[in-house]
PDBQT receptor file of N, H, CA, C and O in Angstrom, charges set to zero:
ATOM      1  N   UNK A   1      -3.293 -16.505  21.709  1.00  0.00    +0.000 N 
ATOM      2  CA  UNK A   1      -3.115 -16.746  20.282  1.00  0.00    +0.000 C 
ATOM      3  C   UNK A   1      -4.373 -16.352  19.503  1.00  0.00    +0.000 C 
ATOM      4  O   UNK A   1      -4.309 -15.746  18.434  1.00  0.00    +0.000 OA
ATOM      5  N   UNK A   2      -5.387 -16.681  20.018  1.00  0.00    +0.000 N 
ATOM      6  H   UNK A   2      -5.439 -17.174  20.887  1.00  0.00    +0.000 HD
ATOM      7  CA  UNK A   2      -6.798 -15.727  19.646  1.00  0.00    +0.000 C 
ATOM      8  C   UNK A   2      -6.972 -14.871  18.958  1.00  0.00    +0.000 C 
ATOM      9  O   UNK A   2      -7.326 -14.635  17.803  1.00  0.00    +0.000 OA
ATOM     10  N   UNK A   3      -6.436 -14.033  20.510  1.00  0.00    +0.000 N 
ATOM     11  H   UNK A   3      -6.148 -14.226  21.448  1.00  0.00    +0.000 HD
ATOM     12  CA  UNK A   3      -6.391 -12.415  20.185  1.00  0.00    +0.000 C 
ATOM     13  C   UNK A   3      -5.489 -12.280  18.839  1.00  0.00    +0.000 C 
ATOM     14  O   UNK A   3      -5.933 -11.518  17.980  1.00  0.00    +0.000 OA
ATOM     15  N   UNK A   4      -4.337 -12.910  18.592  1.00  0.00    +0.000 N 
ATOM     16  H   UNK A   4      -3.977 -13.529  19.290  1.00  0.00    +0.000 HD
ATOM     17  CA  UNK A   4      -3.355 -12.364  17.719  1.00  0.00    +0.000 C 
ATOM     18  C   UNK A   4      -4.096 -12.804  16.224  1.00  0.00    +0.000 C 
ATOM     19  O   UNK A   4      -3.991 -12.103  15.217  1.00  0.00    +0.000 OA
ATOM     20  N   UNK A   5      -4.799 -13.987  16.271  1.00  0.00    +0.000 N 
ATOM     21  H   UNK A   5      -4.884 -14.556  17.089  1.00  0.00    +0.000 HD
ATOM     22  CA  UNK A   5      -4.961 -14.295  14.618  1.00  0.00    +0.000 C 
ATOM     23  C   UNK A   5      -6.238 -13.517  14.630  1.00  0.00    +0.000 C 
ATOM     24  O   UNK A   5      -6.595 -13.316  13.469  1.00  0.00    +0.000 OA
ATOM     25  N   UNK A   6      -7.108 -12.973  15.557  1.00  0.00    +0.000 N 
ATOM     26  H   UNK A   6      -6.819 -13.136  16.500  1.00  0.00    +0.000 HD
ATOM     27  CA  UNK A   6      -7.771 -12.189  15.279  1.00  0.00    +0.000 C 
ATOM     28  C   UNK A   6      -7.523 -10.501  14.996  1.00  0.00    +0.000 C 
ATOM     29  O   UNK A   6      -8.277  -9.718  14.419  1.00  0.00    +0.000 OA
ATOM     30  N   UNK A   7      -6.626 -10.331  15.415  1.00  0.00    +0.000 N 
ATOM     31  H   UNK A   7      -6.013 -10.967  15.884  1.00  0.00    +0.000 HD
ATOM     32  CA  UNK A   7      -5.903  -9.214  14.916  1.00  0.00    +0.000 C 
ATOM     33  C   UNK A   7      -5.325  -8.784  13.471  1.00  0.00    +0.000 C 
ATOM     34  O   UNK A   7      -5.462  -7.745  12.825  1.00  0.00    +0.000 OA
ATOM     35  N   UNK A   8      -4.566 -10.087  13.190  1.00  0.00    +0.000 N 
ATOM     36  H   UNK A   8      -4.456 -10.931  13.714  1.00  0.00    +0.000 HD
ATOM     37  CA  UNK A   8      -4.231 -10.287  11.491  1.00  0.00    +0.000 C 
ATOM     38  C   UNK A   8      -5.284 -10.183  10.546  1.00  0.00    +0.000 C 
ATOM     39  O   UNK A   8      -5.259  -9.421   9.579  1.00  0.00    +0.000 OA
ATOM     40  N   UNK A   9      -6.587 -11.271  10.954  1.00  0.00    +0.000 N 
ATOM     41  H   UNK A   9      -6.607 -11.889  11.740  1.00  0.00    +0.000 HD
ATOM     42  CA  UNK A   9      -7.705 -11.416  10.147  1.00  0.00    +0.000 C 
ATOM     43  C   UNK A   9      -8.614  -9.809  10.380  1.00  0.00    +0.000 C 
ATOM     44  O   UNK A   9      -9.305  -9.486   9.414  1.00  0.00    +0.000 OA
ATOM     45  N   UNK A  10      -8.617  -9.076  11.307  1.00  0.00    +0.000 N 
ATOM     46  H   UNK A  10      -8.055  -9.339  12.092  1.00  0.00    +0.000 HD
ATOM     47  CA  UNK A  10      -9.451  -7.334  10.937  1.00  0.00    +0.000 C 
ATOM     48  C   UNK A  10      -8.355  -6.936  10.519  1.00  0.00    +0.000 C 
ATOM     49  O   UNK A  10      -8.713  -5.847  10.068  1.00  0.00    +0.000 OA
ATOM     50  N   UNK A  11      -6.879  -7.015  10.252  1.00  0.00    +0.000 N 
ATOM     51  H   UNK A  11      -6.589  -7.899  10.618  1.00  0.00    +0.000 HD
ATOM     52  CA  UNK A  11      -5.954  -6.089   9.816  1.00  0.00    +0.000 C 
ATOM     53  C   UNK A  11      -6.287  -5.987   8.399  1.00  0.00    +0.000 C 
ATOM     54  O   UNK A  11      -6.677  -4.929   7.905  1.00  0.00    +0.000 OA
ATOM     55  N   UNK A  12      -6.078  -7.532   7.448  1.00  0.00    +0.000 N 
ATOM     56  H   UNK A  12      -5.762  -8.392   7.849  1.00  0.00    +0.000 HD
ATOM     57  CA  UNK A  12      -6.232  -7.952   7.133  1.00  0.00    +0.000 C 
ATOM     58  C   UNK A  12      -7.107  -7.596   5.947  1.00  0.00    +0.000 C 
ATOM     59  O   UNK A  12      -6.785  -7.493   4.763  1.00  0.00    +0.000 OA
ATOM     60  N   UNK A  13      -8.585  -7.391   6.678  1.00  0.00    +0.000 N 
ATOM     61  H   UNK A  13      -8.846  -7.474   7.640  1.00  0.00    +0.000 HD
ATOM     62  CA  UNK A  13     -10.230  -6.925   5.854  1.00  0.00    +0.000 C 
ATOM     63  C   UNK A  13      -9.967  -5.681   5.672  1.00  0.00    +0.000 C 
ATOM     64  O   UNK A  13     -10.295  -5.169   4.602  1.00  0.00    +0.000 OA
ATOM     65  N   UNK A  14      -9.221  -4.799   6.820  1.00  0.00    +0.000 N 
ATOM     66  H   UNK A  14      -8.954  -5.215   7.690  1.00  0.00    +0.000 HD
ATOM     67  CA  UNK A  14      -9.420  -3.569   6.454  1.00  0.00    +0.000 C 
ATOM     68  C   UNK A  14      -8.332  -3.164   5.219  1.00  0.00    +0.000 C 
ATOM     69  O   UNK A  14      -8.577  -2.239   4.445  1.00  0.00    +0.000 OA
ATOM     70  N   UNK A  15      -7.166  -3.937   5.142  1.00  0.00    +0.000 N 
ATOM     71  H   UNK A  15      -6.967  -4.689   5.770  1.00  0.00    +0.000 HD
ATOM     72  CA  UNK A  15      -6.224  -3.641   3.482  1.00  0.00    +0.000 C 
ATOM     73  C   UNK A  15      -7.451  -3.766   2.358  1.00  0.00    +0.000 C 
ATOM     74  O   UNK A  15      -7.884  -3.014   1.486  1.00  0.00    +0.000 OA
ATOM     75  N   UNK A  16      -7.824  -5.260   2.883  1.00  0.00    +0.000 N 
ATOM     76  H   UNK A  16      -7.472  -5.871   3.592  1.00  0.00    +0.000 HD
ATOM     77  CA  UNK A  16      -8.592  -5.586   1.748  1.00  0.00    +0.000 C 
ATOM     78  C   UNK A  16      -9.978  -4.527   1.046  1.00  0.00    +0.000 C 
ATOM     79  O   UNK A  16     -10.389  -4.341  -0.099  1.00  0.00    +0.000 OA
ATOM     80  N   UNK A  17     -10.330  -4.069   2.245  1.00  0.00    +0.000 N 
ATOM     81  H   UNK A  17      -9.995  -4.220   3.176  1.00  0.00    +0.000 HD
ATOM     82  CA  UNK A  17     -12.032  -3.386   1.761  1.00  0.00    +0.000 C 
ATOM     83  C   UNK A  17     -11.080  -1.419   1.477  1.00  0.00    +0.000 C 
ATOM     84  O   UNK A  17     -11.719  -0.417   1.157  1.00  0.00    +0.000 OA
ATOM     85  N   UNK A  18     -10.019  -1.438   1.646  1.00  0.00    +0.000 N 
ATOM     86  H   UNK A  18      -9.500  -2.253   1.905  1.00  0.00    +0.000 HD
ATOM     87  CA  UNK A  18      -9.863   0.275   1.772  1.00  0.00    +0.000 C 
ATOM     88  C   UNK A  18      -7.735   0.175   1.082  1.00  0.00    +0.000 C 
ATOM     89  O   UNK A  18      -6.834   0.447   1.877  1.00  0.00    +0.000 OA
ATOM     90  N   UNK A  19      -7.469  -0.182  -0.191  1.00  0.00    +0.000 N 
ATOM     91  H   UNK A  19      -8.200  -0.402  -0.836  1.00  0.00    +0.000 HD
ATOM     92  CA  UNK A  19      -6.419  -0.861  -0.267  1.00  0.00    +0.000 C 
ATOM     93  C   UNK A  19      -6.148   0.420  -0.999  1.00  0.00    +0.000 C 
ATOM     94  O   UNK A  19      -5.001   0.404  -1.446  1.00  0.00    +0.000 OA
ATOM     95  N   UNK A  20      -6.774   1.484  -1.269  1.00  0.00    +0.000 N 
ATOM     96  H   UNK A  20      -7.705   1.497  -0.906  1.00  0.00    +0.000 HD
ATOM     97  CA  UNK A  20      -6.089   2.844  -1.875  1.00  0.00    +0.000 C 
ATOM     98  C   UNK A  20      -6.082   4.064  -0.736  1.00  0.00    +0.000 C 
ATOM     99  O   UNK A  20      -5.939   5.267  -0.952  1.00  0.00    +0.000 OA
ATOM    100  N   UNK A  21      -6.289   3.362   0.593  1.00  0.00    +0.000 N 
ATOM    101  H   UNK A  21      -6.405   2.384   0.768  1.00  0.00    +0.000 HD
ATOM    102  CA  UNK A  21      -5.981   4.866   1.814  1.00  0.00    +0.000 C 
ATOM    103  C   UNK A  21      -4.450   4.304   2.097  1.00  0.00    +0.000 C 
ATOM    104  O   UNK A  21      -4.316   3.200   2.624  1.00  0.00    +0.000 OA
ATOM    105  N   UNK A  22      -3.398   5.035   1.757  1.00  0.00    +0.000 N 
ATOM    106  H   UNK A  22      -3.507   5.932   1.328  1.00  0.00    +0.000 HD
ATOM    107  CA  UNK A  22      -1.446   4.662   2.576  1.00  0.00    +0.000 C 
ATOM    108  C   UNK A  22      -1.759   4.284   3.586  1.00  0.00    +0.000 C 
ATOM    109  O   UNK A  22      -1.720   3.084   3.854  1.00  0.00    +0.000 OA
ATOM    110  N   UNK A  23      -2.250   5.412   4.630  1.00  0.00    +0.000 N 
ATOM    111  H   UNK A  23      -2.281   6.387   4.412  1.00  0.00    +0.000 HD
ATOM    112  CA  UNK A  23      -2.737   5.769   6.030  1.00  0.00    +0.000 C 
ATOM    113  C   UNK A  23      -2.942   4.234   6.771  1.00  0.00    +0.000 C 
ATOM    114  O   UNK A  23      -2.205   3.758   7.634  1.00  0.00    +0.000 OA
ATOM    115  N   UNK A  24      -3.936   3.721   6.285  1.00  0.00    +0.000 N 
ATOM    116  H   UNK A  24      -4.534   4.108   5.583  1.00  0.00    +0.000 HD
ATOM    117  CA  UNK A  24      -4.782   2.882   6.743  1.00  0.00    +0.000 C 
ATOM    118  C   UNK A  24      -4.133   1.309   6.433  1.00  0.00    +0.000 C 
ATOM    119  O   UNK A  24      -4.274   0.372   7.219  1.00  0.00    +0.000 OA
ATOM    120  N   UNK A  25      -3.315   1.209   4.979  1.00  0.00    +0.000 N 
ATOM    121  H   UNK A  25      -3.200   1.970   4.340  1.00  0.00    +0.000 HD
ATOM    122  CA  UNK A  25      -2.524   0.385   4.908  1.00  0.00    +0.000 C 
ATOM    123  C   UNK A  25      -1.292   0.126   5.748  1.00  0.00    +0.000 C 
ATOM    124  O   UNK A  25      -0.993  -0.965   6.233  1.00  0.00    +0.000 OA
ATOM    125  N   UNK A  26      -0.765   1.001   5.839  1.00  0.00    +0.000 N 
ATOM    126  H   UNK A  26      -1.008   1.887   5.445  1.00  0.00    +0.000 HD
ATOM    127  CA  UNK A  26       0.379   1.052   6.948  1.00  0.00    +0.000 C 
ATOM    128  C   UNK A  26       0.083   0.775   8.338  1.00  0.00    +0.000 C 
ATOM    129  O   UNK A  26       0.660  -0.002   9.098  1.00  0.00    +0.000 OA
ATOM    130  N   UNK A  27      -1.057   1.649   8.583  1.00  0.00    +0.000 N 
ATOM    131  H   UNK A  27      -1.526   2.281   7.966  1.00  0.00    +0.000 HD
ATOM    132  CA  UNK A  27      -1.687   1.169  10.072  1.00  0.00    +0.000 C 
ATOM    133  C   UNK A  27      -1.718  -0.443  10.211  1.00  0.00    +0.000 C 
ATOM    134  O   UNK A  27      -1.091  -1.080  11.057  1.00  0.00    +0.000 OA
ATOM    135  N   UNK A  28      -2.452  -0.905   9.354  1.00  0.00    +0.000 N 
ATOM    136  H   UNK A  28      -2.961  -0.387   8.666  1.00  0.00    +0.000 HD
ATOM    137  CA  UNK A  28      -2.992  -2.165   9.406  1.00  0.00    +0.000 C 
ATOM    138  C   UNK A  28      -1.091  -3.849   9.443  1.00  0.00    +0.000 C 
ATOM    139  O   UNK A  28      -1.023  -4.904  10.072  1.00  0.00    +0.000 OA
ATOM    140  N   UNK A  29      -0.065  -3.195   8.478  1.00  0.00    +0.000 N 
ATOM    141  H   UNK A  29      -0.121  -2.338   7.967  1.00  0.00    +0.000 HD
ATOM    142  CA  UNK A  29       0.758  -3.423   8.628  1.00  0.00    +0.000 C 
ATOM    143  C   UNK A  29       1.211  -3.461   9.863  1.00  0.00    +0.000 C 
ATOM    144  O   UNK A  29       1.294  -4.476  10.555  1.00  0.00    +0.000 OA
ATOM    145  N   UNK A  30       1.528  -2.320  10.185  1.00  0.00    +0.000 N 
ATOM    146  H   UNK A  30       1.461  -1.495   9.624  1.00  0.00    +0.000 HD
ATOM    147  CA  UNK A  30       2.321  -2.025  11.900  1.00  0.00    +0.000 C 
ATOM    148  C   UNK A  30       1.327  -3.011  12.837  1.00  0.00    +0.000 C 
ATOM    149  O   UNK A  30       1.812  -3.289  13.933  1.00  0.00    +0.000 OA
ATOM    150  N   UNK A  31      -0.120  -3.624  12.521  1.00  0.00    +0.000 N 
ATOM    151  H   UNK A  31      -0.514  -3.399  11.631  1.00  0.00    +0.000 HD
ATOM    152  CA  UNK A  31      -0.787  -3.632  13.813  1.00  0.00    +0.000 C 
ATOM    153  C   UNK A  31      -0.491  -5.354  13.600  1.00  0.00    +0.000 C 
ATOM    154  O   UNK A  31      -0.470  -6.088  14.588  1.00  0.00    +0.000 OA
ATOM    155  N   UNK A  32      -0.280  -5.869  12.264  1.00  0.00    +0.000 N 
ATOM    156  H   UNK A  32      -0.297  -5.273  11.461  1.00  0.00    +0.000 HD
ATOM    157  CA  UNK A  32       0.525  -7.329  11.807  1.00  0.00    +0.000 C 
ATOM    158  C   UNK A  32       1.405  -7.663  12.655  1.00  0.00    +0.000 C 
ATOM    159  O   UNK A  32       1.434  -8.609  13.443  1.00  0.00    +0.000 OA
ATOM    160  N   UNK A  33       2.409  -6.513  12.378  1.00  0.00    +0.000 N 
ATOM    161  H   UNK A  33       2.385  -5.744  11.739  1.00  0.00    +0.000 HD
ATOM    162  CA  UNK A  33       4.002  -6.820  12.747  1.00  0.00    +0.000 C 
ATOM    163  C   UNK A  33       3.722  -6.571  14.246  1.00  0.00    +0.000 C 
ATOM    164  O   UNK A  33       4.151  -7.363  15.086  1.00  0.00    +0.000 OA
ATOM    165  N   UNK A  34       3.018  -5.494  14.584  1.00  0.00    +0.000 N 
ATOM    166  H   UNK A  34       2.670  -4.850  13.902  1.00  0.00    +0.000 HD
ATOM    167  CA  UNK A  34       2.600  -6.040  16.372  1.00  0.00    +0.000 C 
ATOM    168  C   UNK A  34       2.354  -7.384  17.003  1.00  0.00    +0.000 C 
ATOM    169  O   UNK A  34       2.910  -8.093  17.842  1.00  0.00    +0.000 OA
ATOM    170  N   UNK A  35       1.375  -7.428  16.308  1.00  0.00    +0.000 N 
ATOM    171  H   UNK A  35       0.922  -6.853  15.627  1.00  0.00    +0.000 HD
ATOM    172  CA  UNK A  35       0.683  -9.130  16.390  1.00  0.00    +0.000 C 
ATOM    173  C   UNK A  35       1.825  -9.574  16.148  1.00  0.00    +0.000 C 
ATOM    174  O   UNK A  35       2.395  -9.505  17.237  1.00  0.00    +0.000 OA
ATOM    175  N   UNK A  36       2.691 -10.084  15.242  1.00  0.00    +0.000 N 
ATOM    176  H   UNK A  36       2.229 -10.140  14.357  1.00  0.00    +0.000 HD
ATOM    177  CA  UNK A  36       3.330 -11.029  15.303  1.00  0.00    +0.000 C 
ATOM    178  C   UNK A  36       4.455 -11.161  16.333  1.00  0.00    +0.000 C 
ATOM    179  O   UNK A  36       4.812 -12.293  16.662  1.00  0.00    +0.000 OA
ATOM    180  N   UNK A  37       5.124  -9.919  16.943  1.00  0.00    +0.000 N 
ATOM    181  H   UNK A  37       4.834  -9.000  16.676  1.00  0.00    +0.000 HD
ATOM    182  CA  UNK A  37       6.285  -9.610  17.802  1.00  0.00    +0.000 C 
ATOM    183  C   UNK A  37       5.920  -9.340  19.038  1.00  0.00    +0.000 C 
ATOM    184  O   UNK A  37       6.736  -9.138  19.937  1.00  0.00    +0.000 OA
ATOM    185  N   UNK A  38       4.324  -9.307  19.232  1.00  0.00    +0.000 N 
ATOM    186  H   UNK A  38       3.661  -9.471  18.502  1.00  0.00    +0.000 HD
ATOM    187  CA  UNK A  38       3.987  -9.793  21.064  1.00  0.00    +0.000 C 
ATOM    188  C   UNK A  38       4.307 -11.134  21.190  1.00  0.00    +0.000 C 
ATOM    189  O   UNK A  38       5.466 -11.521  21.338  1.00  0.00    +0.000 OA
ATOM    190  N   UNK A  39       2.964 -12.152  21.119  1.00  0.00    +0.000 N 
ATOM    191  H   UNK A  39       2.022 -11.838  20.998  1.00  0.00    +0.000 HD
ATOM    192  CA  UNK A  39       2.856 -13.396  21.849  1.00  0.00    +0.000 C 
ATOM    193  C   UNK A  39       4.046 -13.948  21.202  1.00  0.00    +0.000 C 
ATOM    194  O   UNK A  39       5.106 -14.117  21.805  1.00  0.00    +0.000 OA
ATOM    195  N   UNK A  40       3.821 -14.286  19.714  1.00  0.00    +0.000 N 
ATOM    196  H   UNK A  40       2.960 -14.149  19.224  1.00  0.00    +0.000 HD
ATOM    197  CA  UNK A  40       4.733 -15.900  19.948  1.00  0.00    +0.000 C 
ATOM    198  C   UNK A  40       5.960 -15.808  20.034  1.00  0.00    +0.000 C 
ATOM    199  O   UNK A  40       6.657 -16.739  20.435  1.00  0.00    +0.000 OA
ATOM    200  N   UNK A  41       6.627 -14.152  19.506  1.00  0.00    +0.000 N 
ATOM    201  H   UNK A  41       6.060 -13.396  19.180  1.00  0.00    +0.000 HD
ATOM    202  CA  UNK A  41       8.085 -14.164  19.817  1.00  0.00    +0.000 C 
ATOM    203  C   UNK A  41       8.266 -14.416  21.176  1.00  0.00    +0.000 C 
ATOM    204  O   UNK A  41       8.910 -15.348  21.655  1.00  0.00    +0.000 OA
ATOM    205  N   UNK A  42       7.665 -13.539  21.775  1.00  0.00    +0.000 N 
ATOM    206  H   UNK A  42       7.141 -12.782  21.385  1.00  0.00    +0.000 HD
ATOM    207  CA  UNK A  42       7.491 -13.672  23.522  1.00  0.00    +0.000 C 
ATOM    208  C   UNK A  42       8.280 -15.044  23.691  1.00  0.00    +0.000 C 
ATOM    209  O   UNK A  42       9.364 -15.399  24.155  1.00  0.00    +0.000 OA
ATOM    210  N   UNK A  43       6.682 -15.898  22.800  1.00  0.00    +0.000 N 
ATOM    211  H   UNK A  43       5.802 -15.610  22.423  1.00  0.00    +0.000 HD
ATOM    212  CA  UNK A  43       6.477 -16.931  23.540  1.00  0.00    +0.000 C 
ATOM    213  C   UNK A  43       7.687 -17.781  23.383  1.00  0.00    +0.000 C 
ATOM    214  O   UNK A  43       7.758 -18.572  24.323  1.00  0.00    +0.000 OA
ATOM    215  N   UNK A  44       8.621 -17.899  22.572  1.00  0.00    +0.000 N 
ATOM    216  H   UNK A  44       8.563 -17.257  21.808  1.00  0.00    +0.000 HD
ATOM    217  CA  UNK A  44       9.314 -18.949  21.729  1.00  0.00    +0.000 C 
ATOM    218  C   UNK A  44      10.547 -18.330  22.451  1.00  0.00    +0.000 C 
ATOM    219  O   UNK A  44      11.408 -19.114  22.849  1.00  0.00    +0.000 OA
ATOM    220  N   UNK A  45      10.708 -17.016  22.654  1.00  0.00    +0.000 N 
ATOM    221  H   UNK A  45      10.008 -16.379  22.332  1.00  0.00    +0.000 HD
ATOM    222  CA  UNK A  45      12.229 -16.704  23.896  1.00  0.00    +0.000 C 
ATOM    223  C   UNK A  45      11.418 -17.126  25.269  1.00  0.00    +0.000 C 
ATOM    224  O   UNK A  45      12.361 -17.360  26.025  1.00  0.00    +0.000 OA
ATOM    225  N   UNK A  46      10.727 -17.260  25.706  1.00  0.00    +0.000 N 
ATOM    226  H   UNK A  46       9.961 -17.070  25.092  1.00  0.00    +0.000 HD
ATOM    227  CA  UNK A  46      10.871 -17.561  27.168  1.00  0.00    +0.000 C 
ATOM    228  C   UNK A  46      11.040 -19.307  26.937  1.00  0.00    +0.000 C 
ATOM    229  O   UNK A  46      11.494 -20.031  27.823  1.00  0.00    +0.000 OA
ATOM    230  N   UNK A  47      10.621 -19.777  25.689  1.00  0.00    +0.000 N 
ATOM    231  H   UNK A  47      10.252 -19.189  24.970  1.00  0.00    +0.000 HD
ATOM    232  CA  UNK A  47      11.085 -21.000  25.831  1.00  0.00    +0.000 C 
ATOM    233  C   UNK A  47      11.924 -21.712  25.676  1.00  0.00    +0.000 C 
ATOM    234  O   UNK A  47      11.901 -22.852  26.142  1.00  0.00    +0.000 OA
ATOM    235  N   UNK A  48      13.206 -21.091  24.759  1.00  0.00    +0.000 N 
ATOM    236  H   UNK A  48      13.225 -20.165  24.381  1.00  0.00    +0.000 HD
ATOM    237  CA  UNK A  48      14.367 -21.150  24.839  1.00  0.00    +0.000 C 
ATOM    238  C   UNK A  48      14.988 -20.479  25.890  1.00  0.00    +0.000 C 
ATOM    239  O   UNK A  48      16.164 -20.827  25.775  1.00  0.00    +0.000 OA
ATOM    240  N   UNK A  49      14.915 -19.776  26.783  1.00  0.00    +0.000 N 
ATOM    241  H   UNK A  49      13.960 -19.494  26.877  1.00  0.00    +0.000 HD
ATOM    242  CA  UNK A  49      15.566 -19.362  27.485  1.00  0.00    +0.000 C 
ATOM    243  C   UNK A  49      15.510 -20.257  29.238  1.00  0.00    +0.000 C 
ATOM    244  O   UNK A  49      16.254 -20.325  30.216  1.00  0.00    +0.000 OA
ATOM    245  N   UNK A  50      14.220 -20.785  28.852  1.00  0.00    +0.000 N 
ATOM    246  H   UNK A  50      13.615 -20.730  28.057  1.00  0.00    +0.000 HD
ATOM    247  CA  UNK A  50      13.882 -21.211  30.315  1.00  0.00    +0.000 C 
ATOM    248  C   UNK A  50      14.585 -23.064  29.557  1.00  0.00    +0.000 C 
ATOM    249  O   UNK A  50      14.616 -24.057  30.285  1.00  0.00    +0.000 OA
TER     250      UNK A  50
């Protein structure tokens, strides 16, 4: 879980400090929606499932 809110929080700085590159906005998006659709989705189907 670390890793992931640390992922959001540099995604995050970099919208914030560079919010007129698309490129870099979108990157930073996709690397969110990563973060969010590894661990805890993961985590929350293996726990309904088990």
């Amino acid at each position: 879980m670390k890793k992931t809110l640390g992922t959001i929080v540099t995604a995050a700085a970099v919208v914030l400090l560079t919010d007129t590159a698309e490129v870099v906005g979108a990157f930073a998006l996709y690397t969110i929606l990563m973060a969010l659709f590894t661990n805890p989705v993961i985590d929350a189907v293996k726990n309904i499932v088990t």
